[in-house]
N, C-alpha and C positions, 0 to 999 in steps of 0.2 A: 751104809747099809746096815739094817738092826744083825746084832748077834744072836739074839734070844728070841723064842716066841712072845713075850711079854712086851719085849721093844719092836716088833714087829705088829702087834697088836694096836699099841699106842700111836707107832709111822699108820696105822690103817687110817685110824679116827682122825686123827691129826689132818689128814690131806681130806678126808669126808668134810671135817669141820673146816677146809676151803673152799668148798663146794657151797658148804651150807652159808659161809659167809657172803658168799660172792651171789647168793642166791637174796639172799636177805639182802642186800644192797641193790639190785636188779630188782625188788619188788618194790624200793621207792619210787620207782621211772614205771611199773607194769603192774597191774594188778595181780595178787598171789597166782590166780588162775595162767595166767597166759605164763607165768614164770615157771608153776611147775611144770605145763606142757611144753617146753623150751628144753628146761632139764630132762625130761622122755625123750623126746626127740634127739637132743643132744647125745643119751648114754647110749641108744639103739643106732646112730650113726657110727659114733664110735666102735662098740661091741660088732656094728656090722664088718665098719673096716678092720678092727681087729683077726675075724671070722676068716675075710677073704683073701687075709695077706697071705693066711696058712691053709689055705687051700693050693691042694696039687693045680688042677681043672679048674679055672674061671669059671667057664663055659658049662659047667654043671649047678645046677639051680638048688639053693638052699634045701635040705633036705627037714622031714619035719619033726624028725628026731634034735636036731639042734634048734629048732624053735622053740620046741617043746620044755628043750634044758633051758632057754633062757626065759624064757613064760614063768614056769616055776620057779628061778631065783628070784625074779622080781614078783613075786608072790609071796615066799617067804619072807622075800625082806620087809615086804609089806606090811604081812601079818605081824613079825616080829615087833618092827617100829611102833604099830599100832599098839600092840600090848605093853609095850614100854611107855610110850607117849600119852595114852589114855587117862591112864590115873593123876597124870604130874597136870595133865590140862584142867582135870574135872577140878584138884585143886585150885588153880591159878583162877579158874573161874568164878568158883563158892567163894575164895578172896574174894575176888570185884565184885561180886554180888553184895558180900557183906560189907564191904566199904560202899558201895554206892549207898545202900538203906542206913547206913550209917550216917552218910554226907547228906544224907535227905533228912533223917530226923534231928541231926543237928542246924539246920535250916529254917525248921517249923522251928 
């Protein structure tokens, strides 16, 4: 178990970046699409059964106050990624752009 918030930080991403591996490996056999709604599905079962382990009452029905908190984290995290993710792709892209015209005018 981490001692610090920084080795706690690092166990975070660490177990993400097994998610994300096992994800990328599952999109060789599935198109990205059907992987990432797999992943949905998969975190909103869990986080369900997580919910109603810790419920007093079964028998009482989701309320929409807990919806609501799980809507918004997966929003945020959302956002967040996106804002992270954005800039590093537009790169990786203007790469292949520029090696593709590159491999083309070496051709002519």
């Amino acid at each position: 178990m981490p001692e610090t918030e920084n080795e706690t930080f690092n166990e975070f991403y660490d177990v993400v970046d097994k998610f994300i591996h096992l994800a990328n490996d599952l999109n060789t056999q599935w198109p990205r699409s059907f992987v990432s709604n797999v992943l949905m599905y998969a975190a909103a079962r869990y986080n369900t059964y997580n919910w109603l382990v810790e419920q007093a009452d079964l028998n009482e029905p989701i309320d929409d106050a807990t919806v609501l908190f799980f809507s918004k984290q997966y929003e945020k995290m959302f956002r967040d990624n996106s804002e992270e993710l954005s800039p590093i792709l537009l790169k990786i892209s203007r790469f292949k752009r520029i090696a593709y015209h590159r491999k083309k005018l070496i051709q002519h």
